[in-house]
mmCIF file of the C-alpha atoms, coordinates in Angstrom:
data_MODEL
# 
_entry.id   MODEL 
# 
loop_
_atom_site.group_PDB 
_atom_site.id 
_atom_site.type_symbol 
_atom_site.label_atom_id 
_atom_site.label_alt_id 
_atom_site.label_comp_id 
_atom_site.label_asym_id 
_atom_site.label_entity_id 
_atom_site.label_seq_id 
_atom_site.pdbx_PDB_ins_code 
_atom_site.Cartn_x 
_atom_site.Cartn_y 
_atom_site.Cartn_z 
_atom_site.occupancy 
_atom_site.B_iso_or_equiv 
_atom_site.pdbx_formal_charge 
_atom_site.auth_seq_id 
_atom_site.auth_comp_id 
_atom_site.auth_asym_id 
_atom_site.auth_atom_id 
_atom_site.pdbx_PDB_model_num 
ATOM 1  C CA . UNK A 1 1  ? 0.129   135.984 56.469 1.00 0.00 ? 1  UNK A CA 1 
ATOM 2  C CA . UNK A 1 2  ? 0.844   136.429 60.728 1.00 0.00 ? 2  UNK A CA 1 
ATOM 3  C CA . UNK A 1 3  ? -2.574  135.913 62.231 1.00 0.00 ? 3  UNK A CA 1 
ATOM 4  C CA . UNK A 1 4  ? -3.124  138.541 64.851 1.00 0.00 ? 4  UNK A CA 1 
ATOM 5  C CA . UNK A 1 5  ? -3.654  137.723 68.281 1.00 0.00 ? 5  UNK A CA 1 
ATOM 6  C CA . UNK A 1 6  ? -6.498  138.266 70.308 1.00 0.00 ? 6  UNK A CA 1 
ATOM 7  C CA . UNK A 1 7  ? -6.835  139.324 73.244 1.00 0.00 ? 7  UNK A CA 1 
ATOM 8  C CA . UNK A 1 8  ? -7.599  136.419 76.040 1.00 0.00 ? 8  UNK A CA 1 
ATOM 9  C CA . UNK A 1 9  ? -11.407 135.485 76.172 1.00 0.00 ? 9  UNK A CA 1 
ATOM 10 C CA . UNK A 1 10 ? -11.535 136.574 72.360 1.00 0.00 ? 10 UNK A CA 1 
ATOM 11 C CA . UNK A 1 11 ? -12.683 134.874 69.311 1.00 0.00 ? 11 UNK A CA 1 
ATOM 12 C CA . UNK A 1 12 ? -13.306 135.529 66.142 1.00 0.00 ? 12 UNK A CA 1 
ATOM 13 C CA . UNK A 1 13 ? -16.629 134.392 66.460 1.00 0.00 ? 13 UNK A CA 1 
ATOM 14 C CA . UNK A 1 14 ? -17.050 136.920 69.406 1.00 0.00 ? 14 UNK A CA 1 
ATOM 15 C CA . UNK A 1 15 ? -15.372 139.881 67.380 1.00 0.00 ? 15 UNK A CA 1 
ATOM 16 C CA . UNK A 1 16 ? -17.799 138.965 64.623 1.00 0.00 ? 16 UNK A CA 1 
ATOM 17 C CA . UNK A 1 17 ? -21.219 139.302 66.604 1.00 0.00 ? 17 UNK A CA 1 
ATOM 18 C CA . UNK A 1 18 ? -20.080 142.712 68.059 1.00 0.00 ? 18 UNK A CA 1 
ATOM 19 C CA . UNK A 1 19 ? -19.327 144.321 64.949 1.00 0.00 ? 19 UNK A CA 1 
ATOM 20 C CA . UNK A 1 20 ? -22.736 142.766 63.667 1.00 0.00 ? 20 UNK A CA 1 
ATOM 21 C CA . UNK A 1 21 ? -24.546 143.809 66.859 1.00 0.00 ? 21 UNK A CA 1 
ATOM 22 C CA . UNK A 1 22 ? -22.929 147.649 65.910 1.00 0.00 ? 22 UNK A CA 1 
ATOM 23 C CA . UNK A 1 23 ? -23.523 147.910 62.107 1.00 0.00 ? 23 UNK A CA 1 
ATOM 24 C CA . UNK A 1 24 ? -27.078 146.580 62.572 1.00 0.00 ? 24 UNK A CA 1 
ATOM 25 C CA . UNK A 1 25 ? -28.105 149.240 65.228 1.00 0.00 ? 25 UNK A CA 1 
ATOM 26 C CA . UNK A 1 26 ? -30.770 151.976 64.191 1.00 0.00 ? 26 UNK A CA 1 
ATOM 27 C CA . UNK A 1 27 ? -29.950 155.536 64.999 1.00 0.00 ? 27 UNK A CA 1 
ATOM 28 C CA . UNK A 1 28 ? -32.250 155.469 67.639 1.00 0.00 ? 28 UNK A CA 1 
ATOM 29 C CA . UNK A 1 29 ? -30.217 152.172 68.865 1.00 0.00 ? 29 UNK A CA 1 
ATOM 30 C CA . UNK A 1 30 ? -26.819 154.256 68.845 1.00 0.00 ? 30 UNK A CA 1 
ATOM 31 C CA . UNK A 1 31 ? -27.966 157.139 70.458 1.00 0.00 ? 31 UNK A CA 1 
ATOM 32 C CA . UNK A 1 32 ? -29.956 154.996 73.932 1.00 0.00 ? 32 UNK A CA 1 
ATOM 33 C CA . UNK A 1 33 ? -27.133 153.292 74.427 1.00 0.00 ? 33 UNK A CA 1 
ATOM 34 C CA . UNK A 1 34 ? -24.593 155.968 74.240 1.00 0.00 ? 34 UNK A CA 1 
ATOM 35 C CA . UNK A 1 35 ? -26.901 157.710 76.892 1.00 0.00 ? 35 UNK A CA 1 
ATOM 36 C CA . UNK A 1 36 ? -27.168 154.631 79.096 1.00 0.00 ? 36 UNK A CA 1 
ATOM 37 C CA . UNK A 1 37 ? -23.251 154.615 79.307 1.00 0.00 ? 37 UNK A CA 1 
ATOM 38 C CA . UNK A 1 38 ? -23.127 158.106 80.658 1.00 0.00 ? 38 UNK A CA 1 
ATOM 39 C CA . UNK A 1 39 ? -26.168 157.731 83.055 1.00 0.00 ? 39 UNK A CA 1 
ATOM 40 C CA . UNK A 1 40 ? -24.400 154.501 84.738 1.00 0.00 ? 40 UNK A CA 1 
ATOM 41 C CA . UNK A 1 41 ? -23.708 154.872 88.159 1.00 0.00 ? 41 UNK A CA 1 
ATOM 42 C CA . UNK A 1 42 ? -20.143 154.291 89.643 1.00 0.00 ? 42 UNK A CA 1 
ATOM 43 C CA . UNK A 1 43 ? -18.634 155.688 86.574 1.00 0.00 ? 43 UNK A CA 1 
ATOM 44 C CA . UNK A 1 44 ? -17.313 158.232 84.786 1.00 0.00 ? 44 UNK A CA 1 
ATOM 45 C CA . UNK A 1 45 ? -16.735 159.161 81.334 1.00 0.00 ? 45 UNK A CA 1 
ATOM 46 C CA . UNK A 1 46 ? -14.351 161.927 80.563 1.00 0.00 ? 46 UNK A CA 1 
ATOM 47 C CA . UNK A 1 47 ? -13.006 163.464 77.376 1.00 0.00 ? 47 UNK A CA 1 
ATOM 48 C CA . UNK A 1 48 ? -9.114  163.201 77.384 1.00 0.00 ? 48 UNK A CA 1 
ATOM 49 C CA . UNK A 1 49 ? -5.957  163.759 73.874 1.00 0.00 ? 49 UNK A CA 1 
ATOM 50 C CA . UNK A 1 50 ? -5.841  160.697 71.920 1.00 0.00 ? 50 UNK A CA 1 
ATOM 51 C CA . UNK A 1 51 ? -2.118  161.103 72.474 1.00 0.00 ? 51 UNK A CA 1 
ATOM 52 C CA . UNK A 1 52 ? -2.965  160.156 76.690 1.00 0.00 ? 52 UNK A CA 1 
ATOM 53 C CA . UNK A 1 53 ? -4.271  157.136 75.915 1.00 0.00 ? 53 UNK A CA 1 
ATOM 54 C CA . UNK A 1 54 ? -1.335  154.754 75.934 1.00 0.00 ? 54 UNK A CA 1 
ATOM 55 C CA . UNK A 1 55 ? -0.577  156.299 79.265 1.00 0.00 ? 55 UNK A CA 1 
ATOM 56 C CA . UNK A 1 56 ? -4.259  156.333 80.429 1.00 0.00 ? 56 UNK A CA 1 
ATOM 57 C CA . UNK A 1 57 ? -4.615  152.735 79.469 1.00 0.00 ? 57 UNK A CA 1 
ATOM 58 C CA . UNK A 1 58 ? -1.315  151.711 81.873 1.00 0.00 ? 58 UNK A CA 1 
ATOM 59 C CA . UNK A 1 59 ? -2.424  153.106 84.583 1.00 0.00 ? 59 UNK A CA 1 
ATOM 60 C CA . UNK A 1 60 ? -5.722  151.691 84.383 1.00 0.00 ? 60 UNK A CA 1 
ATOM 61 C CA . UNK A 1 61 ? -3.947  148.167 83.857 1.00 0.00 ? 61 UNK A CA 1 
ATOM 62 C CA . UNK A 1 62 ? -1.407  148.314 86.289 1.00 0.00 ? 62 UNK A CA 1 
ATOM 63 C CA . UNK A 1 63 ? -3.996  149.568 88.863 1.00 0.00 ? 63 UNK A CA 1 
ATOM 64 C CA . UNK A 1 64 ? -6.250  146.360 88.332 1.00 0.00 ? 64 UNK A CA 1 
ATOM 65 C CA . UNK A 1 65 ? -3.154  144.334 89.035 1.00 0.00 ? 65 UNK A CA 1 
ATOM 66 C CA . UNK A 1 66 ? -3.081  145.686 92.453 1.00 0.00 ? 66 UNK A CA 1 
# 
């Protein structure tokens, strides 16, 4: 079986205390933090098609290279 690869900085240790930190949260957990992410200043979070997202994610990438 082809192990996948992660992505650099990644480990499987790391992708295993995320998704514990995530299916551990209360309800009450979810729902702060999804408010604190909209309430940050400096950014913005928008609703865009699935379908965008390859493109979206490009841009985003090949504007951080600049």
């Amino acid at each position: 079986m082809k192990r996948q690869k992660l992505p650099k900085g990644w480990t499987e240790k790391r992708i295993r205390q995320l998704l514990a930190h995530y299916e551990n949260q209360s309800e009450e957990e979810q729902v702060a933090e999804h408010e604190s992410a909209y309430s940050k200043r400096g950014q913005t979070m928008i609703s865009v098609p699935t379908k965008l997202l390859p493109l979206i994610r490009k841009l985003l990438a090949d504007k951080a290279r600049v």
